[in-house]
Backbone as JSON Lines, residues from 0, in Angstrom:
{"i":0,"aa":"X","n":[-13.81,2.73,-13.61],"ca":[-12.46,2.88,-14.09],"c":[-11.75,1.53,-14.25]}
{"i":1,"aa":"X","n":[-12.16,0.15,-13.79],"ca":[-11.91,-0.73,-14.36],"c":[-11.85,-1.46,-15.59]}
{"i":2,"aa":"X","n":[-11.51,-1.02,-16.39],"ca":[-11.26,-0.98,-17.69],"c":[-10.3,-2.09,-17.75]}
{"i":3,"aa":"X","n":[-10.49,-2.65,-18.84],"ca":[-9.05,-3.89,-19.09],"c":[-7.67,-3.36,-18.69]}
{"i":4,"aa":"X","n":[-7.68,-2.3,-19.92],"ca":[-6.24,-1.81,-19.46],"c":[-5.93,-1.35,-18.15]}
{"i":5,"aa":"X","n":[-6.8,-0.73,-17.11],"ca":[-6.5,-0.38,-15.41],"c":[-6.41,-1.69,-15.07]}
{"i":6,"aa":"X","n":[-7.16,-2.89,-15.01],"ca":[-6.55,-3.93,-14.59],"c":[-5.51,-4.44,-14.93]}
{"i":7,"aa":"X","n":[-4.94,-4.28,-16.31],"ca":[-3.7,-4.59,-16.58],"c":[-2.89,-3.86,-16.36]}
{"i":8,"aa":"X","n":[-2.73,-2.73,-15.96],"ca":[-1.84,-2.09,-15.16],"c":[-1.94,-2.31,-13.52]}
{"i":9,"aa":"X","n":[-3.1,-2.18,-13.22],"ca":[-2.92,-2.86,-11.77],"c":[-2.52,-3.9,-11.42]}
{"i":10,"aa":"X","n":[-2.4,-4.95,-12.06],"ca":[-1.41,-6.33,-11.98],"c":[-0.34,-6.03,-11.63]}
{"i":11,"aa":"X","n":[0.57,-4.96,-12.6],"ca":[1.68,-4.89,-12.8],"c":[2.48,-4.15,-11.66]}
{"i":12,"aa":"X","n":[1.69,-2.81,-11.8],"ca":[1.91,-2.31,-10.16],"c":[2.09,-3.07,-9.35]}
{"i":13,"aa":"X","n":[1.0,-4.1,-9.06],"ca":[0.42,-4.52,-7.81],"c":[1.66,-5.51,-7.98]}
{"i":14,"aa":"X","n":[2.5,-6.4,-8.84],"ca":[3.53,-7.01,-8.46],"c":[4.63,-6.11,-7.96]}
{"i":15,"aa":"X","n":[4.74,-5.2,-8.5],"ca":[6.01,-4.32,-8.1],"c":[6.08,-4.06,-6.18]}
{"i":16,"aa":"X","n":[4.75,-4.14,-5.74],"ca":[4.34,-3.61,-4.8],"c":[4.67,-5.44,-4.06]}
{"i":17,"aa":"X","n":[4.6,-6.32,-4.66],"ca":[4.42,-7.75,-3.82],"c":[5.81,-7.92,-3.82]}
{"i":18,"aa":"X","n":[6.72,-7.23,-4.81],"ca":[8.37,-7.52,-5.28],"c":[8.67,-6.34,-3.66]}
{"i":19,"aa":"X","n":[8.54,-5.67,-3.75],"ca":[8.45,-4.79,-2.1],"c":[7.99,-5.69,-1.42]}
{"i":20,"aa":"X","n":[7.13,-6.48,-1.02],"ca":[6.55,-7.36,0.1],"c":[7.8,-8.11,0.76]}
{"i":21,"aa":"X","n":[8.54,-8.78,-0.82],"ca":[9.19,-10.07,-0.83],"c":[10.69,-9.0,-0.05]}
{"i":22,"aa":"X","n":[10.96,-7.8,-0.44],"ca":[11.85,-7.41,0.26],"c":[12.0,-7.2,1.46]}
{"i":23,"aa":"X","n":[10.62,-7.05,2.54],"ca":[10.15,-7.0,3.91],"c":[10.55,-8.32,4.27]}
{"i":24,"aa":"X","n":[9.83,-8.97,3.83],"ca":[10.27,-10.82,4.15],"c":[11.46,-11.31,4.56]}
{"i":25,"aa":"X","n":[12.4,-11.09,3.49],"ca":[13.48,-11.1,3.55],"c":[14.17,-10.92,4.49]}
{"i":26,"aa":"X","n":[13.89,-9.59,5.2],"ca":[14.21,-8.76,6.14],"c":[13.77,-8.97,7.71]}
{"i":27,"aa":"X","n":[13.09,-10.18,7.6],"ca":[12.19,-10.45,8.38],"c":[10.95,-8.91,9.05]}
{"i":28,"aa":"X","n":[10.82,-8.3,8.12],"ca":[9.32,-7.61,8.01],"c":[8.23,-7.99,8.04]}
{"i":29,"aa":"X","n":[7.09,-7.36,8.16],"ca":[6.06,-8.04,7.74],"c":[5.79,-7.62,6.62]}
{"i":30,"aa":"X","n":[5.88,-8.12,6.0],"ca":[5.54,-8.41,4.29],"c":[4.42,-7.47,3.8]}
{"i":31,"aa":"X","n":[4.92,-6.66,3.71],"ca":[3.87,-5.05,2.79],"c":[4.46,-3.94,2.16]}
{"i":32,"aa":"X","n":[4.23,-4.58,0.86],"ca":[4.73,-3.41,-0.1],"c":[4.17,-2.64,-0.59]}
{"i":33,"aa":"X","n":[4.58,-1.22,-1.01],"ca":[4.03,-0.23,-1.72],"c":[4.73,0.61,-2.89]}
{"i":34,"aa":"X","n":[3.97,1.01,-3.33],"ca":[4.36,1.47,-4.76],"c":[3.23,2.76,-5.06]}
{"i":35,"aa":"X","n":[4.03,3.94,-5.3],"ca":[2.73,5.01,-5.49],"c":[3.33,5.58,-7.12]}
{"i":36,"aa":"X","n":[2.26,5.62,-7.88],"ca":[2.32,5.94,-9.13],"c":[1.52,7.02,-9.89]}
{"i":37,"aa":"X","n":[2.2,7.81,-10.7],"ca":[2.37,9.22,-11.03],"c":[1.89,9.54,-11.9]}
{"i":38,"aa":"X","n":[0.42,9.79,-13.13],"ca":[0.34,9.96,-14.01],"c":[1.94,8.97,-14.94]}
{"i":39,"aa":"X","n":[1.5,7.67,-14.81],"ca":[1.65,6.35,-15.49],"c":[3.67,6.51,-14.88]}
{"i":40,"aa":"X","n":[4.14,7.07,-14.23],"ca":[5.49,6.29,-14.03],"c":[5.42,6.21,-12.03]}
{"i":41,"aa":"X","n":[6.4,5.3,-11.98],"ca":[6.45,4.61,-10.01],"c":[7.51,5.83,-9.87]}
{"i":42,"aa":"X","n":[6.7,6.6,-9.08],"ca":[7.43,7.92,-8.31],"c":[8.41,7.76,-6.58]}
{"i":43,"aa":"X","n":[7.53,6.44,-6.38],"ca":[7.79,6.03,-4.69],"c":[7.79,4.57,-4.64]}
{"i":44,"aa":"X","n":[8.92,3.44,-3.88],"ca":[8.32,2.51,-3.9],"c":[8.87,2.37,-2.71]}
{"i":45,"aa":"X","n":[8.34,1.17,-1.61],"ca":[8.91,0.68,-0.18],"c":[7.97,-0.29,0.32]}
{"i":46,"aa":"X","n":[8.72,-0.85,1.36],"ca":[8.59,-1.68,2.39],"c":[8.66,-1.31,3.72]}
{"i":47,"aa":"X","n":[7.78,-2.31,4.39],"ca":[7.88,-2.34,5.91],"c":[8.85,-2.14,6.58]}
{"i":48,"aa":"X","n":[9.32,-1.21,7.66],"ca":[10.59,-0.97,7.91],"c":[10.36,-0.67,9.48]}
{"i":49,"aa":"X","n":[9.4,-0.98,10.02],"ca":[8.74,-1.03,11.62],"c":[10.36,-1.77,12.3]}
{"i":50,"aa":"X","n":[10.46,-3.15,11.92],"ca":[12.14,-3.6,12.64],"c":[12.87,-2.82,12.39]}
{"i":51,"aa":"X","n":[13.46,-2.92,11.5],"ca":[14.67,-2.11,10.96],"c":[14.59,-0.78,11.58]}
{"i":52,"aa":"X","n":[14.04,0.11,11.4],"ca":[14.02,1.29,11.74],"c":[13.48,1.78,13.54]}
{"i":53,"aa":"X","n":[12.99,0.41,14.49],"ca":[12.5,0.55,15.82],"c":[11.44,1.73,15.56]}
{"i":54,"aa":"X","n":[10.52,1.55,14.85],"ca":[9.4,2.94,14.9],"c":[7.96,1.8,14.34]}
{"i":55,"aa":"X","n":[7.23,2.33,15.38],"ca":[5.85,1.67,14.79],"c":[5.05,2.12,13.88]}
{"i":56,"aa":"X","n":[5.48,3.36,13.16],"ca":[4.71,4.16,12.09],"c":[5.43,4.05,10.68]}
{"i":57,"aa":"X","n":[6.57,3.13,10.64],"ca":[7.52,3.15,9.54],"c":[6.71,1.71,8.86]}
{"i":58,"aa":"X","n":[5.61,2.14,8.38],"ca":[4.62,1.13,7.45],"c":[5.18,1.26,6.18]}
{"i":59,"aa":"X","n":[4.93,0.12,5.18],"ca":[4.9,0.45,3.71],"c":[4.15,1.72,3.09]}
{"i":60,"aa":"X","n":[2.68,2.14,3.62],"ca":[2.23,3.22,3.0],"c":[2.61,4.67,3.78]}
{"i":61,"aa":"X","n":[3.35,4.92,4.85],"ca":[3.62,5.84,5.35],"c":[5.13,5.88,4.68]}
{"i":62,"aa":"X","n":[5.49,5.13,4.66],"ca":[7.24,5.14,3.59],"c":[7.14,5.31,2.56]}
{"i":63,"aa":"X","n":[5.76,5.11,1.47],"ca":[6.02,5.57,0.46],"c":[5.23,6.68,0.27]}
{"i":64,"aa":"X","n":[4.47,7.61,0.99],"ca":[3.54,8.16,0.73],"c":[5.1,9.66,1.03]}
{"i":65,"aa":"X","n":[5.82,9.62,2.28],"ca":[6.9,10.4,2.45],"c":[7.49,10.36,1.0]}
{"i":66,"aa":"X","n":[7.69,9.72,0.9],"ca":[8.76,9.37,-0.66],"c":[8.29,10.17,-1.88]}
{"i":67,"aa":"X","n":[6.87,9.71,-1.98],"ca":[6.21,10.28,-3.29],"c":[5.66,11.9,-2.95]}
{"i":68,"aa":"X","n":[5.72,12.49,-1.65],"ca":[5.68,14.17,-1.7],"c":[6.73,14.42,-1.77]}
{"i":69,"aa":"X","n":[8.13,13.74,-1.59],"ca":[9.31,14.35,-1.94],"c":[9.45,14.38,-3.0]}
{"i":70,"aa":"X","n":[9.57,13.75,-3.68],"ca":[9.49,13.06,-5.52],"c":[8.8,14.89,-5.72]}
{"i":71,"aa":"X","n":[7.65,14.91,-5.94],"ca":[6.54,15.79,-6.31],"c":[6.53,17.28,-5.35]}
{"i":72,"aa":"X","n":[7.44,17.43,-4.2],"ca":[7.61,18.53,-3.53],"c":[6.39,19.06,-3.11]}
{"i":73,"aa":"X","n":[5.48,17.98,-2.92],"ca":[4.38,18.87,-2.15],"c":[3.78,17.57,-1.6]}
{"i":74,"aa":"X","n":[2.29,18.25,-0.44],"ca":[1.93,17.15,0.16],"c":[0.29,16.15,-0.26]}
{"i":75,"aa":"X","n":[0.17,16.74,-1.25],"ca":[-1.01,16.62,-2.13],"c":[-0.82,15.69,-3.04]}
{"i":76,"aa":"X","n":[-1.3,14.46,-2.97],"ca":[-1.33,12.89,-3.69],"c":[-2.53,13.06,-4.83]}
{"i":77,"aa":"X","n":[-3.51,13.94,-5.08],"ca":[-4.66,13.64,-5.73],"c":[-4.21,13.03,-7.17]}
{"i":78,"aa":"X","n":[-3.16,13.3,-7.98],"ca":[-2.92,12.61,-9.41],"c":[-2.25,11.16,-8.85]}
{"i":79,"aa":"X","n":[-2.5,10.67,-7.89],"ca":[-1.41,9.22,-7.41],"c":[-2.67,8.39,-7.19]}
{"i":80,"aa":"X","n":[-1.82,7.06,-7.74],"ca":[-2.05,5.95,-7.02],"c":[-1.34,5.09,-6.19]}
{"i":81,"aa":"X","n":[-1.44,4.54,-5.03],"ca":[-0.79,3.56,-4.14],"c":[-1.38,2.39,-4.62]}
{"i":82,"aa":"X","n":[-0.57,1.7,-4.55],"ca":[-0.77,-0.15,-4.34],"c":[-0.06,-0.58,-3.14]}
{"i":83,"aa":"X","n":[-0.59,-1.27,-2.86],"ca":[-0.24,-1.63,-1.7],"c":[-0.79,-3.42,-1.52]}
{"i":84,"aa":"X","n":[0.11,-4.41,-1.09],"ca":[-0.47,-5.62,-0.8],"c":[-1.57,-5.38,0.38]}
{"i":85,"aa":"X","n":[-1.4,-5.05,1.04],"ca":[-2.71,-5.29,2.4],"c":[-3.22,-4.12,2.67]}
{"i":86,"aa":"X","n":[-4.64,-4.31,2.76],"ca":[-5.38,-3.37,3.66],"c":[-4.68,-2.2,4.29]}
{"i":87,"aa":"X","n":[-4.83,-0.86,3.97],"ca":[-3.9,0.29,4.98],"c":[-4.47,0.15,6.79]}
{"i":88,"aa":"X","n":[-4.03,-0.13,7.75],"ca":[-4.57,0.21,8.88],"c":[-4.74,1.44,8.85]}
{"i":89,"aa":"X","n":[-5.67,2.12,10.14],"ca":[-6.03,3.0,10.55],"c":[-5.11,4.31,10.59]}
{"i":90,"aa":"X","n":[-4.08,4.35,10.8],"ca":[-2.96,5.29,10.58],"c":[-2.79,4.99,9.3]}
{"i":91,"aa":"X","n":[-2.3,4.63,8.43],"ca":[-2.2,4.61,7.25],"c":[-3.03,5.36,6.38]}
{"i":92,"aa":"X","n":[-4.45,4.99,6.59],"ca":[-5.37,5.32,5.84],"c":[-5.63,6.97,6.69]}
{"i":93,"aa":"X","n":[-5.51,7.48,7.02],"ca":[-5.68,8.47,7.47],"c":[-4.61,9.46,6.94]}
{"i":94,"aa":"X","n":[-3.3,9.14,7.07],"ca":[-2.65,9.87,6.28],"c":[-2.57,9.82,4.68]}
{"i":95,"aa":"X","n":[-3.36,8.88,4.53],"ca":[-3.76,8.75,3.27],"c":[-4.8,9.5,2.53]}
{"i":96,"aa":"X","n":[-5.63,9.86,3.35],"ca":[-6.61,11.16,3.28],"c":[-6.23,11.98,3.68]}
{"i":97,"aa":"X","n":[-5.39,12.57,4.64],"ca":[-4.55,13.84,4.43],"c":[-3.95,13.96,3.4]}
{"i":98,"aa":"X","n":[-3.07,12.97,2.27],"ca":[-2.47,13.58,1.28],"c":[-3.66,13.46,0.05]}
{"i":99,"aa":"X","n":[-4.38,13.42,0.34],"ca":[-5.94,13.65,-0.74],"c":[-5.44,12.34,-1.7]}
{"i":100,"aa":"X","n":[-4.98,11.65,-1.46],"ca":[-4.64,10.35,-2.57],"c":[-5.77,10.3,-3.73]}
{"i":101,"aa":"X","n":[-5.69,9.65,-4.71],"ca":[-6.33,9.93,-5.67],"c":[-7.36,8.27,-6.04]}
{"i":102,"aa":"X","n":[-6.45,8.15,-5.72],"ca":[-6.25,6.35,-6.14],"c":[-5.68,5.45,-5.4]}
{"i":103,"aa":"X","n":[-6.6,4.5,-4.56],"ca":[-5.73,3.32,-3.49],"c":[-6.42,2.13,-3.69]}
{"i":104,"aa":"X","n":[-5.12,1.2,-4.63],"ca":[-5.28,-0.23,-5.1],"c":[-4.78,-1.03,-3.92]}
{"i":105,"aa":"X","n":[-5.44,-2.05,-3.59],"ca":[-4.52,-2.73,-2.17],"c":[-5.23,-4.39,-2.75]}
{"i":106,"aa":"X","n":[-4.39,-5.36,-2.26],"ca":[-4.57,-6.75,-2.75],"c":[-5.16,-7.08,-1.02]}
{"i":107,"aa":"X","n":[-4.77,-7.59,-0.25],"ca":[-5.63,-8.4,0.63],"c":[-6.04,-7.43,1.66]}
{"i":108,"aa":"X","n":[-7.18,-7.91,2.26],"ca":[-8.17,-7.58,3.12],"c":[-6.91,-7.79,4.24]}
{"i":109,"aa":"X","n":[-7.53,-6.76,4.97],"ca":[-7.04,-6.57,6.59],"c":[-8.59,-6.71,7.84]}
{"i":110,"aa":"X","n":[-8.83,-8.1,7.94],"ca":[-9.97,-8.02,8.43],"c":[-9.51,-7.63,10.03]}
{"i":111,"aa":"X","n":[-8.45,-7.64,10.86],"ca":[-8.44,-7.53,12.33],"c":[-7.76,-6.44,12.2]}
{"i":112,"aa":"X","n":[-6.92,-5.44,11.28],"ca":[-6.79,-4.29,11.45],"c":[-6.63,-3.4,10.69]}
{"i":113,"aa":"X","n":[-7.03,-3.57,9.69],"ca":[-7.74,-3.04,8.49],"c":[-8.48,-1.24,8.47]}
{"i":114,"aa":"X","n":[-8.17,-0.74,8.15],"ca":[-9.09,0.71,8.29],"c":[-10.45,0.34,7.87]}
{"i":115,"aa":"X","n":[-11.13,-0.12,6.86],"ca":[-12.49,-0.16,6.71],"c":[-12.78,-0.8,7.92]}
{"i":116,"aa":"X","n":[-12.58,-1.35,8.71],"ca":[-13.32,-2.0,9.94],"c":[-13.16,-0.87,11.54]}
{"i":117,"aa":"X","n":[-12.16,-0.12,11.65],"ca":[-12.2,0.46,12.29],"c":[-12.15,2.75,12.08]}
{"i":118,"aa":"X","n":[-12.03,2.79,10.8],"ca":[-12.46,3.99,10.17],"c":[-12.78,3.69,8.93]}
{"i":119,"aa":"X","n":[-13.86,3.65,8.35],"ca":[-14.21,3.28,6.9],"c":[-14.34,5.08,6.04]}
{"i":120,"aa":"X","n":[-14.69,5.84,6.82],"ca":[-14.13,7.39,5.98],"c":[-13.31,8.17,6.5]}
{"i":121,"aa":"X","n":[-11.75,7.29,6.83],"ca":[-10.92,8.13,6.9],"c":[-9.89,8.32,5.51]}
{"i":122,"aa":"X","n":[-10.31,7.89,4.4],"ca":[-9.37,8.63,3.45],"c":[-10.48,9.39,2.57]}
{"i":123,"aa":"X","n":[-9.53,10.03,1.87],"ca":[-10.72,11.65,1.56],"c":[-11.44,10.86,0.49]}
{"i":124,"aa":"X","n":[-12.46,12.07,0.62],"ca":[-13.52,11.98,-0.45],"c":[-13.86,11.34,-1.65]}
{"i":125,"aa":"X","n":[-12.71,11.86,-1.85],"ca":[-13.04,12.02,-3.86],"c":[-11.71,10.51,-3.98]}
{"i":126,"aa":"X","n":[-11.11,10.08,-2.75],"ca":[-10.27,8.79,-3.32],"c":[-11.1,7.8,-3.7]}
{"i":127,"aa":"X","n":[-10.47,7.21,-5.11],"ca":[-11.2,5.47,-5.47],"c":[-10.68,4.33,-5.14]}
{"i":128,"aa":"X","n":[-11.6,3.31,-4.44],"ca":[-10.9,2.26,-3.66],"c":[-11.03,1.02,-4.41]}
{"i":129,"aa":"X","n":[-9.89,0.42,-4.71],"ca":[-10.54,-0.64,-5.77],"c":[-9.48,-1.94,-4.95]}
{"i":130,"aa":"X","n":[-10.14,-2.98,-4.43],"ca":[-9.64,-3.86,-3.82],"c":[-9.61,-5.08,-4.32]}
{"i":131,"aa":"X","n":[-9.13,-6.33,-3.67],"ca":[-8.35,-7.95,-4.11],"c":[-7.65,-8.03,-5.42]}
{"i":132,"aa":"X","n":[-7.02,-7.12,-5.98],"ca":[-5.77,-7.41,-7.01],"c":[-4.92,-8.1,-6.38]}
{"i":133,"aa":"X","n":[-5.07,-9.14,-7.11],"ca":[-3.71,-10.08,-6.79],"c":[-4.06,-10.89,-5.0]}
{"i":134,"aa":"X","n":[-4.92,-10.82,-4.61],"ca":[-5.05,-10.95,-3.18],"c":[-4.92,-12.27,-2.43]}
{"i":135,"aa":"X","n":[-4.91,-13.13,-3.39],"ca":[-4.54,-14.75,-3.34],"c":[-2.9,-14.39,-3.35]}
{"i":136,"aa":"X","n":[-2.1,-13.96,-4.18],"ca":[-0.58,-13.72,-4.14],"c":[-0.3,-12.78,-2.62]}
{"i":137,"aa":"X","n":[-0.95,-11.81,-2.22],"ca":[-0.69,-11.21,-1.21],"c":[-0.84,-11.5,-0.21]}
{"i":138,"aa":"X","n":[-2.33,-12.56,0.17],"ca":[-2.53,-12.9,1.31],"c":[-1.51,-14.38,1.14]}
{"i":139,"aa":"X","n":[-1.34,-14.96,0.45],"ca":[-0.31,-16.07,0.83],"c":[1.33,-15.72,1.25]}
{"i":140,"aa":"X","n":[1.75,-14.83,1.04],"ca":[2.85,-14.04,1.51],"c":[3.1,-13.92,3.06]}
{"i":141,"aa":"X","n":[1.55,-13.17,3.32],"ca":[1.33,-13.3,4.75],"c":[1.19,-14.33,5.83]}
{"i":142,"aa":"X","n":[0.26,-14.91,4.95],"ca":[0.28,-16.25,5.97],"c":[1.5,-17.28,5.9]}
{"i":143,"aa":"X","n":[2.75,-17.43,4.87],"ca":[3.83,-17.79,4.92],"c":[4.77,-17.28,5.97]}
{"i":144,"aa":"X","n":[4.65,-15.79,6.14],"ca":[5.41,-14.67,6.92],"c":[5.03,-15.64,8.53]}
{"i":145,"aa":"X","n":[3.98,-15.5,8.76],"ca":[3.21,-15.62,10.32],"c":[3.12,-17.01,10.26]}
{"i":146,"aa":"X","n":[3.36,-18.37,9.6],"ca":[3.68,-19.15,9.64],"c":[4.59,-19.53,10.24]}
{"i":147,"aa":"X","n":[5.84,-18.89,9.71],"ca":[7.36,-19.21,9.67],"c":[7.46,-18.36,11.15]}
{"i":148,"aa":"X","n":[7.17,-17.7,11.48],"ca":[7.42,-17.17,12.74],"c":[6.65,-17.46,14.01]}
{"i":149,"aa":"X","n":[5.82,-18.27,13.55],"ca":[5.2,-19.49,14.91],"c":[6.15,-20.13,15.56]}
């Protein structure tokens, strides 16, 4: 499914989703945006909201994944795609296969807490995983973030 045009739409997403990053940042978040998209329009978009909100489950993909079954009134993702700058952790990706996601674009690797390293089939089946869009733009975000807060 990498086709020119899916990559050229995954760019585009995938900035919308880094334009979410830059709003975590800001916020002093950790820098992870998401964006879930609907048979071609952004149904859900968010940021990290773990400070802001005092909850350790208020991730970018758990904020937008809430967002986009409200949007759609049900809890079934299979016509969606997420973008997401980083790797879903282990909770993430799990509720990510509970909502049968269809499609999960993510720009940088999460090598220390990353779901492929600690559940590699916890999102469902039939989801396609297509990874490093943009992942030089995403992972430098991060390491700016955890820089600045040394």
């Amino acid at each position: 499914m990498n086709t020119p045009t899916a990559l050229t739409d995954d760019m585009r997403y995938m900035k919308m989703a880094l334009d979410e990053a830059a709003r975590a940042y800001a916020d002093d978040e950790v820098p992870v945006g998401a964006i879930v998209v609907c048979k071609g329009r952004v149904i859900a978009r968010a940021h990290n909201l773990t400070e802001t909100l005092t909850d350790v489950t208020a991730h970018a993909e758990m904020q937008a994944v809430t967002a986009a079954a409200n949007h759609l009134g049900g809890k079934y993702l299979a016509d969606c795609t997420l973008y997401v700058t980083v790797e879903p952790c282990v909770m993430c990706a799990g509720a990510l296969g509970w909502a049968q996601l269809g499609r999960l674009v993510y720009g940088a690797p999460d090598d220390k807490r990353g779901y492929r390293r600690y559940a590699p089939e916890a999102l469902h089946p039939k989801t396609e995983v297509v990874t490093g869009v943009m992942e030089h733009e995403c992972t430098e975000l991060m390491k700016r973030f955890f820089i600045k807060r040394r």
